[in-house]
C-alpha positions as CSV (number, residue, x, y, z in Angstrom):
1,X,-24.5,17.7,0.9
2,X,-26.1,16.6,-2.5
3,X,-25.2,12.8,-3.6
4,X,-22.7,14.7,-6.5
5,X,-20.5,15.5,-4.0
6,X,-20.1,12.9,-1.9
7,X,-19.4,10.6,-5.3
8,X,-16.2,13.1,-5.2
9,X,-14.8,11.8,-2.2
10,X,-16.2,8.3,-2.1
11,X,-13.8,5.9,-4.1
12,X,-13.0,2.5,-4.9
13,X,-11.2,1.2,-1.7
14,X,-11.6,4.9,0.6
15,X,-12.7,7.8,0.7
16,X,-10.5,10.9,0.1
17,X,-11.0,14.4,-0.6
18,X,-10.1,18.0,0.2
19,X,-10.9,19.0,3.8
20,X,-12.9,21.2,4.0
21,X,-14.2,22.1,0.7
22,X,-15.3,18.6,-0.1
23,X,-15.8,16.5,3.2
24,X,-15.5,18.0,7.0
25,X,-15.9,16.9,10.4
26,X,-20.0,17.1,10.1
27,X,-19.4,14.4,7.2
28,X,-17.2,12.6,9.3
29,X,-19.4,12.4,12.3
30,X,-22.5,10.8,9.8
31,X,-19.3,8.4,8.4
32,X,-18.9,7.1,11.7
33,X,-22.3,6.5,12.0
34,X,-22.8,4.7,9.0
35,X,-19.7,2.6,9.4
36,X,-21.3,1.0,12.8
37,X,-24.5,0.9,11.2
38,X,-23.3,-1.1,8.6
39,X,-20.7,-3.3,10.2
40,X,-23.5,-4.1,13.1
41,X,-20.4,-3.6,15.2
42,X,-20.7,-2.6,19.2
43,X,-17.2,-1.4,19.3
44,X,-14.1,0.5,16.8
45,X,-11.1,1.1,16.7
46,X,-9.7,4.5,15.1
47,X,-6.6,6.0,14.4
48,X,-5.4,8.8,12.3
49,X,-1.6,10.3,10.5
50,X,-0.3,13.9,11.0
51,X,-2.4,15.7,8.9
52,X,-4.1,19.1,10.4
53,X,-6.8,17.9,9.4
54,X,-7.0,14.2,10.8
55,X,-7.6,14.6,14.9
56,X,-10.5,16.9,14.2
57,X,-12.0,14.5,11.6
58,X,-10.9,11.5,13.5
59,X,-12.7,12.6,16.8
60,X,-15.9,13.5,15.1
61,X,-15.8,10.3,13.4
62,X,-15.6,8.9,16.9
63,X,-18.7,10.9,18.2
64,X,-20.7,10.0,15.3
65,X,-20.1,6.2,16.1
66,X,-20.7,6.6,19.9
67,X,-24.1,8.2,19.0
68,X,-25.3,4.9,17.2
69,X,-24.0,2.7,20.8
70,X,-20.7,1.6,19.8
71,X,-17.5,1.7,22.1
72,X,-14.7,3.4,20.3
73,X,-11.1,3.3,21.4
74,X,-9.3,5.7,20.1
75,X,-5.2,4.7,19.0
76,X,-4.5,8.7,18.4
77,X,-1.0,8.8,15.8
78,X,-0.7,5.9,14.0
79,X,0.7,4.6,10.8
80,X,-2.2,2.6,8.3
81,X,-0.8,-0.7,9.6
82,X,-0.3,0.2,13.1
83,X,-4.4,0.5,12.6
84,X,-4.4,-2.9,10.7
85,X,-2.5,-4.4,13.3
86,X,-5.1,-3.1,16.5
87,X,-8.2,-4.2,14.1
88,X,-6.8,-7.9,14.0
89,X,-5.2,-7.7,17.8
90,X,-8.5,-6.4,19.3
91,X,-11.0,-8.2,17.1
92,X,-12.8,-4.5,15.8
93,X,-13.6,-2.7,13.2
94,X,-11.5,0.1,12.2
95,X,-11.1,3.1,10.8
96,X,-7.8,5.1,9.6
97,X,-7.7,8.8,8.9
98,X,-5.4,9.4,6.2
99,X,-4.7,10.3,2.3
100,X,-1.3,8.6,2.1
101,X,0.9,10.5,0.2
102,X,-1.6,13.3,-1.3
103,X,-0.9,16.9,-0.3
104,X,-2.2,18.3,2.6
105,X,-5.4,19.6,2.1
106,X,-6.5,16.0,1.2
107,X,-7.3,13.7,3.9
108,X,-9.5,10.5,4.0
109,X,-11.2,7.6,5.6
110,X,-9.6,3.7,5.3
111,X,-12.1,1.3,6.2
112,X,-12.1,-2.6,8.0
113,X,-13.9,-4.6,9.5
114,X,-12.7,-7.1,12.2
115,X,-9.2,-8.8,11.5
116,X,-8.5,-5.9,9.1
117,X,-10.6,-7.5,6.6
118,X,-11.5,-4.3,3.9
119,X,-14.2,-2.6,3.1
120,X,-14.9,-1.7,-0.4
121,X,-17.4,-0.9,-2.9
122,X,-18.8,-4.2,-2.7
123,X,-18.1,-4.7,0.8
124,X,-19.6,-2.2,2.9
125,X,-18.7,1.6,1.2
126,X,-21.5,1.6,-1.2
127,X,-23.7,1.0,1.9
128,X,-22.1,3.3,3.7
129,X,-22.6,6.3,1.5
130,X,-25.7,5.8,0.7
131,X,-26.3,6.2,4.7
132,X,-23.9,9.1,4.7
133,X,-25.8,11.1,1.7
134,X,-29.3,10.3,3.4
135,X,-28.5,11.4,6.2
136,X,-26.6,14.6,4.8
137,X,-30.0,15.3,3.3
138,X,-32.7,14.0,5.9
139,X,-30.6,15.1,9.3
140,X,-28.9,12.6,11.0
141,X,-30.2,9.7,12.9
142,X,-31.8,9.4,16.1
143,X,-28.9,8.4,19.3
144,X,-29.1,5.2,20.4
145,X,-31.2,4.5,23.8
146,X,-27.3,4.2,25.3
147,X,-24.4,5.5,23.6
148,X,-20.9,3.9,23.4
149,X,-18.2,5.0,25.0
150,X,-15.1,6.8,24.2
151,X,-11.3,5.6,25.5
152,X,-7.6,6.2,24.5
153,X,-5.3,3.4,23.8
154,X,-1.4,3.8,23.0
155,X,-0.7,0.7,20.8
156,X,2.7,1.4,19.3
157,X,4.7,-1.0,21.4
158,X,2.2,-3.6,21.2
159,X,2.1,-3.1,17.2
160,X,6.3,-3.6,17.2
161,X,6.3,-6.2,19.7
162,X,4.0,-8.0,17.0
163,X,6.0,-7.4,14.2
164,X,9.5,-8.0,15.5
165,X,7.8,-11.9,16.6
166,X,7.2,-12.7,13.0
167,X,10.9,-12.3,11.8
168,X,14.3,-13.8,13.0
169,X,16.4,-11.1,13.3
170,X,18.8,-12.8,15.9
171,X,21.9,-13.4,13.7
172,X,21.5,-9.9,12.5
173,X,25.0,-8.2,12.4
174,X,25.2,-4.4,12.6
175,X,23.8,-2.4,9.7
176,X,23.9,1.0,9.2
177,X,20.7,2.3,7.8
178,X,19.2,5.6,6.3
179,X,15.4,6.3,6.9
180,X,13.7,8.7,4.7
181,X,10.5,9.1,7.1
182,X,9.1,12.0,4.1
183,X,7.5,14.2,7.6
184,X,4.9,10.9,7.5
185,X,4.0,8.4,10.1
186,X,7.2,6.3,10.0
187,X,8.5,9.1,11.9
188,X,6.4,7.7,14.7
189,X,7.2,4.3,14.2
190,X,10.2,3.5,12.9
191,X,12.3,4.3,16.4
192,X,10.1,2.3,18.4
193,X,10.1,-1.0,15.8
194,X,13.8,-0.8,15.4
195,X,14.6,0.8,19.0
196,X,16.1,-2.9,19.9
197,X,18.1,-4.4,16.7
198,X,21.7,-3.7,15.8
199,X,21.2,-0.6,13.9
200,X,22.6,2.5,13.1
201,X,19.8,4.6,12.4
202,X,20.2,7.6,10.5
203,X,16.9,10.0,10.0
204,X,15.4,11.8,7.6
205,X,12.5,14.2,7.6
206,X,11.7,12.6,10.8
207,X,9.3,15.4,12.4
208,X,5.4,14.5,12.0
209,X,3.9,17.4,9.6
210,X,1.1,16.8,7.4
211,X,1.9,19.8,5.2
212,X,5.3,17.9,3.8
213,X,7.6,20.5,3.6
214,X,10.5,18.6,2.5
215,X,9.2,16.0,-0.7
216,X,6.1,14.6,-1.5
217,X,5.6,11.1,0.8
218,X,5.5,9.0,-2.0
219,X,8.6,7.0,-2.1
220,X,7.7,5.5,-6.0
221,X,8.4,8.9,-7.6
222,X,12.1,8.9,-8.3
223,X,12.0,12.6,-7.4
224,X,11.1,12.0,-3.7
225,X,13.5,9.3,-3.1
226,X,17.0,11.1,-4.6
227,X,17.6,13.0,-0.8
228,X,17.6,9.2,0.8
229,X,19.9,8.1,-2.3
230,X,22.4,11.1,-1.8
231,X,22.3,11.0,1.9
232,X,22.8,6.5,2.0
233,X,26.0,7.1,-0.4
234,X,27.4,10.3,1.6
235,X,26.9,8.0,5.2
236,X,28.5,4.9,3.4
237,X,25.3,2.9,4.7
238,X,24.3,-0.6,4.1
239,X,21.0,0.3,2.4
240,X,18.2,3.1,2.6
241,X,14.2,2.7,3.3
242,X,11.3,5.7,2.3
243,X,8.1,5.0,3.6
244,X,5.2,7.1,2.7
245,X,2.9,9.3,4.4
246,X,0.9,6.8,6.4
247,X,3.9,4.5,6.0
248,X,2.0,1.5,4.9
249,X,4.5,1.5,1.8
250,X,8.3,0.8,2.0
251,X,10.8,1.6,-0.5
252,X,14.2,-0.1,-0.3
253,X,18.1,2.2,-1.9
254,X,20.8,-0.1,-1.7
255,X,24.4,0.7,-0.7
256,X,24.8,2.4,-3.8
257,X,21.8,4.4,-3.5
258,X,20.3,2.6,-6.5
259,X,16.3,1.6,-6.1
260,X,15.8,-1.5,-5.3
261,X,12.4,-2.9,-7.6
262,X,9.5,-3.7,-5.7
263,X,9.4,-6.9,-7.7
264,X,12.6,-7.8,-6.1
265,X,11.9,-7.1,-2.8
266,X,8.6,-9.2,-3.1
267,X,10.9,-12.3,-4.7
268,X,13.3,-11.9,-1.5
269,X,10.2,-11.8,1.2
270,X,8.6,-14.6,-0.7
271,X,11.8,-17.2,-0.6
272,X,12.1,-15.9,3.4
273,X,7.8,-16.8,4.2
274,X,8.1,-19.8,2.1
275,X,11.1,-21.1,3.9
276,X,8.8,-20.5,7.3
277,X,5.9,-22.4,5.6
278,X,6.8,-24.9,2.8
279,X,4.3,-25.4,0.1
280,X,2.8,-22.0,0.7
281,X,0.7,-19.6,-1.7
282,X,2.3,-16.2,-2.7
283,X,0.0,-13.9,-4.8
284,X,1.7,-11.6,-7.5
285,X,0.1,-8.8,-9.7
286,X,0.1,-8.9,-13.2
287,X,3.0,-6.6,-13.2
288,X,5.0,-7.7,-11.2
289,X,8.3,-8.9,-12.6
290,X,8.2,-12.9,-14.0
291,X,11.3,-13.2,-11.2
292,X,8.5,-13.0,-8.6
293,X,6.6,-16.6,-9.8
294,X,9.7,-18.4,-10.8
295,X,11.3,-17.5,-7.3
296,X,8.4,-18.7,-5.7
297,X,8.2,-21.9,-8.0
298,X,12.3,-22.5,-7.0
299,X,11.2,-22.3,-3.7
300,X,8.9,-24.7,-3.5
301,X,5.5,-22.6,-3.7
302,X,2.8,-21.9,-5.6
303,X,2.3,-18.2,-7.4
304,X,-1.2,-17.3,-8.1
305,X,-1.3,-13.9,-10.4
306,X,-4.0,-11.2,-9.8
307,X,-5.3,-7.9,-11.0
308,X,-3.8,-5.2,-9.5
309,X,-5.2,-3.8,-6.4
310,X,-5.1,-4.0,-2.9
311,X,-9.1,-5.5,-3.1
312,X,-7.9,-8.7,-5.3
313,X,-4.4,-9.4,-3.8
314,X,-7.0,-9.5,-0.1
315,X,-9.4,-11.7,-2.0
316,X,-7.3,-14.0,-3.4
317,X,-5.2,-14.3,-0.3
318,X,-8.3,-15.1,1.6
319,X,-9.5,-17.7,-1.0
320,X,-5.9,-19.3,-1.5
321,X,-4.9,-19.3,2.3
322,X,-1.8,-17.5,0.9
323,X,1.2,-16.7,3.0
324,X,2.3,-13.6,1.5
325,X,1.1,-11.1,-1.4
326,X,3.4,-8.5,-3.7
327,X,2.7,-5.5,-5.7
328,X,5.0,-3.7,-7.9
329,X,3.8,-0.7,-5.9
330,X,5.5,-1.5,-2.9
331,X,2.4,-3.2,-1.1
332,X,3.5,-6.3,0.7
333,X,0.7,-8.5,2.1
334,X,1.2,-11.2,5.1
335,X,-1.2,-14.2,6.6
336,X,0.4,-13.6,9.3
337,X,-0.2,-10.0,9.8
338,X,-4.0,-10.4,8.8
339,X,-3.6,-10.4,5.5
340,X,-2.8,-6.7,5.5
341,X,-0.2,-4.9,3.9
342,X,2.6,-3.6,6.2
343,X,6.1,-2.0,4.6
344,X,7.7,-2.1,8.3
345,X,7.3,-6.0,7.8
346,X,8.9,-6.0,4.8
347,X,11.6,-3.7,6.0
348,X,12.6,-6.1,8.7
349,X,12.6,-9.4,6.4
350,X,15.2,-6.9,4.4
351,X,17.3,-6.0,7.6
352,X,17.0,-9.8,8.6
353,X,18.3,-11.1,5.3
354,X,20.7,-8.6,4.7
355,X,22.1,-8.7,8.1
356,X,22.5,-12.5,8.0
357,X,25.0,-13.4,5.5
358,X,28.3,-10.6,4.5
359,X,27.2,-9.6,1.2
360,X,25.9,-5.5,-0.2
361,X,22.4,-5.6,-0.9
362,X,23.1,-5.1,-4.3
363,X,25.0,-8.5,-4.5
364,X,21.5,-10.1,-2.7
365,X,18.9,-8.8,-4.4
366,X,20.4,-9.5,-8.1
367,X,19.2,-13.1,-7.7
368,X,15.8,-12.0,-7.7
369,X,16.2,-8.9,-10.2
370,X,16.5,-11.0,-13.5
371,X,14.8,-8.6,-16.1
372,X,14.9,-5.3,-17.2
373,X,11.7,-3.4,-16.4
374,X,9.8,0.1,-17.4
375,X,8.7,0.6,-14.3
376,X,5.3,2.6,-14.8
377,X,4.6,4.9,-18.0
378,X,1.4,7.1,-17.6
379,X,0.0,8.5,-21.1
380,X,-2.8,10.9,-21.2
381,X,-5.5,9.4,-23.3
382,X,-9.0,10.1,-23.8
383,X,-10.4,7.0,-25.5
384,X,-8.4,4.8,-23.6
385,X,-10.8,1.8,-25.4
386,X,-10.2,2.7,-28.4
387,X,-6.4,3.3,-27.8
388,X,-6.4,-0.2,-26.3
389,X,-7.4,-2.0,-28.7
390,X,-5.3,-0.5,-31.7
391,X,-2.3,-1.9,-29.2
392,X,-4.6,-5.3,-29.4
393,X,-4.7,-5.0,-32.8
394,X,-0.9,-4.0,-33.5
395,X,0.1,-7.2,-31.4
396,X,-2.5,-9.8,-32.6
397,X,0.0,-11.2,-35.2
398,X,3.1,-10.8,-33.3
399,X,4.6,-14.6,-33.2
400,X,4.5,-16.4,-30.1
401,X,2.3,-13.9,-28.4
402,X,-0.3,-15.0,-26.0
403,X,-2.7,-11.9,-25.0
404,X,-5.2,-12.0,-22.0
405,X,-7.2,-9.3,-20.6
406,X,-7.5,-10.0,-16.5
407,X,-6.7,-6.5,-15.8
408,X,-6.4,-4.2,-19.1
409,X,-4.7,-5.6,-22.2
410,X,-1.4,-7.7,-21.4
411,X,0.5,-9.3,-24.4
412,X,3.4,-11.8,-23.2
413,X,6.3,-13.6,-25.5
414,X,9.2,-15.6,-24.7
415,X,11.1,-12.4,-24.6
416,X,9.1,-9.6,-23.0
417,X,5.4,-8.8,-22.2
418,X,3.4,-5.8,-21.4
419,X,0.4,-4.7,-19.4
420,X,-1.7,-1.5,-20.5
421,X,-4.3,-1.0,-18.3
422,X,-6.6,2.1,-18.4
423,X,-6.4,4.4,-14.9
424,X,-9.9,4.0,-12.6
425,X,-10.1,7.4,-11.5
426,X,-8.5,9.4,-14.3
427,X,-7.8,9.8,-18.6
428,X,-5.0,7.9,-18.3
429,X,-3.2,4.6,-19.8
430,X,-0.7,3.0,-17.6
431,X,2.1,1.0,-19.2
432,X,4.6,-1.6,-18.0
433,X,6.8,-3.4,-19.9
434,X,9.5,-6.0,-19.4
435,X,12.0,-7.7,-21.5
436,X,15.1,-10.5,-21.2
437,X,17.1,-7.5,-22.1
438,X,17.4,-3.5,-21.9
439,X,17.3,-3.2,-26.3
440,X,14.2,-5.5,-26.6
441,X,12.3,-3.6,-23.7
442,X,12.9,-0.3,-25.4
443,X,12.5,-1.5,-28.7
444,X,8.6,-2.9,-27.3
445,X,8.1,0.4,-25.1
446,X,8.3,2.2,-27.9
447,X,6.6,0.7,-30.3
448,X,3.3,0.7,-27.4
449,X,3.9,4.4,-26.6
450,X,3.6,5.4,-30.3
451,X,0.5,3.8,-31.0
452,X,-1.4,5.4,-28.1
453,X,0.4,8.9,-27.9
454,X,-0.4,9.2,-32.1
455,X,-1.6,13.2,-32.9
């Protein structure tokens, strides 16, 4: 395995590739080596999703730890956050076999060390590779005088149990609720979290299969969430939720089936934490929706604004002591829950708020949904630099602007702002807009897309 490849699968935050033309289960066994290598730890935890792929990769990954002395309990099916949640409860290192919500062929490695606490580029990964492609070229390591050992350990209930302590759901009235499950991991833990609240449950795509037959598990393309829109308006049901494939992400329909904005769901969970712990520190990414900080400012908190990024909103929440973290992707972060993100957590704070007063969803989230919003606009662009800065440029003059560049190029007025932010992994620009109104967010959307789609 020469060092080109493995820069293929090795990424930012993961690593993630096709199985097996770019990474199989020999890789895997040297990644599980490296990972106890570098984390010094004497015991793991690892899980994996429904892939084909995953037990196979999982396992081997499990050998190649027990080889360097480490004691690795294996969780077998699990959802990213059900692995989250047994690297905090258990005090270990983990490691989660899944690509999310890539097709099937893909599969990959999510990384922590103790408490959940992630391992990226500049926290362990770099490290780790290097080990990986050494040994990929050199053989691998010697065994340790006396290898680890190798158990099972079923933590689903424990994982609910967790969960279902951290939100008051005793007022809840009955709600009827739809459950895209996309053939991903909230299959497997969706009837065991929700097995004892007031809840008609109504499934979709509910069978574990890693080849998705149905949609792609990836609940923020508005293409894999219209069967969970249909399906919530034809059962009259009090709101819809699409998790993706490892089910770390939540998507929330309403009883219209109308999406529900990220941005709104984080405003809603924020008001419920900071009602739990006055004062606190919620951490928003740059574009999120400006109802997210004034929320959390009418609430009596303090919003701290980040790059986007699982990495930063960790970081910050770390440095901050914060009590919760949003993205506009769907990624909802908790002190609470280790400063992980966990959808099924955000799910319940829904269920609970919903279910505690008489209104539709739609009636309670339009207090938090104040804008009008682009959502994300990908453009294909080469020189995404030079691009950037003719939209620099173009808005440099523009009265009552105020431009920083934390994360790409944002430009903000009393009326709207924008973020354009160049993709880390491919030729791409990456817009989002927001305005006071639906004419002024066009009017700006436009005026950005023609500048960086120019012949």
């Amino acid at each position: 395995m020469a060092a080109a490849d493995l820069s293929r699968i090795v990424k930012a935050y993961d690593v993630r590739g096709v199985v097996p033309d770019q990474w199989d289960e020999a890789l895997a066994e040297l990644f599980g080596a490296a990972f106890v290598q570098v984390t010094s730890a004497d015991a793991i935890v690892v899980g994996h999703d429904m892939r084909p792929s995953s037990p196979g990769l999982s396992g081997a990954f499990a050998r190649g730890a027990a080889a360097r002395g480490a004691d690795v309990t294996l969780i077998g099916l699990c959802s990213t956050d059900q692995l989250y949640f047994a690297s905090g409860h258990l005090g270990l290192p983990g490691a989660m076999f899944t690509a999310s919500h890539n097709p099937a062929q893909y599969n990959g490695i999510k990384m922590c060390r103790a408490g959940a606490a992630p391992v990226g580029q500049d926290t362990g990964l770099a490290d780790i590779r290097a080990l990986v492609e050494q040994w990929a070229e050199e053989g691998a390591p010697a065994p340790a005088a006396e290898p680890g050992t190798v158990t099972e350990r079923d933590t689903l209930e424990e994982y609910a149990a967790h969960l279902l302590s951290l939100v008051d759901l005793s007022a809840m009235r009955p709600l009827k609720v739809v459950v895209d499950a996309g053939n991903g991991m909230g299959g497997h833990t969706v009837p065991t979290v929700f097995a004892s609240l007031p809840l008609t449950l109504v499934p979709m795509y509910f069978e574990l299969d890693g080849t998705f037959p149905n949609h792609e598990a990836n609940p923020l393309d508005p293409a894999n969430i219209v069967d969970l829109q249909e399906r919530v308006r034809a059962e009259n049901a009090d709101l819809g939720l699409a998790f993706d494939g490892d089910a770390d992400r939540c998507f929330v329909v309403d009883e219209r089936g109308e999406g529900i904005s990220p941005s709104a769901i984080t405003a809603l969970v924020a008001a419920r934490e900071l009602a739990k712990h006055p004062g606190g520190t919620v951490i928003h990414n740059l574009i999120t929706s400006w109802s997210v900080p004034e929320v959390v400012r009418e609430n009596g908190g303090t919003p701290v604004r980040t790059r986007v990024g699982h990495s930063f909103i960790k970081q910050e929440m770390a440095r901050t002591g914060a009590i919760f973290g949003g993205e506009h992707s769907a990624h909802y972060y908790f002190r609470d829950f280790w400063n992980a993100d966990t959808g099924m957590l955000a799910a319940l704070h829904v269920l609970a708020a919903l279910g505690s007063q008489p209104a539709p969803l739609s009636e309670l989230v339009a207090q938090y949904d104040r804008y009008s919003g682009s959502g994300e606009i990908n453009s294909t662009v080469e020189d995404q630099t030079a691009a950037t800065a003719e939209v620099r440029a173009a808005f440099e003059s523009v009265p009552d602007a105020t431009i920083d560049t934390l994360d790409g190029l944002t430009v903000t007025t009393p009326d709207w702002w924008f973020n354009l932010r160049p993709s880390n992994t491919e030729p791409l620009l990456r817009l989002n807009v927001e305005a006071k109104d639906s004419a002024t967010l066009a009017k700006v959307r436009d005026e950005v897309l023609a500048l960086i789609r120019r012949p």
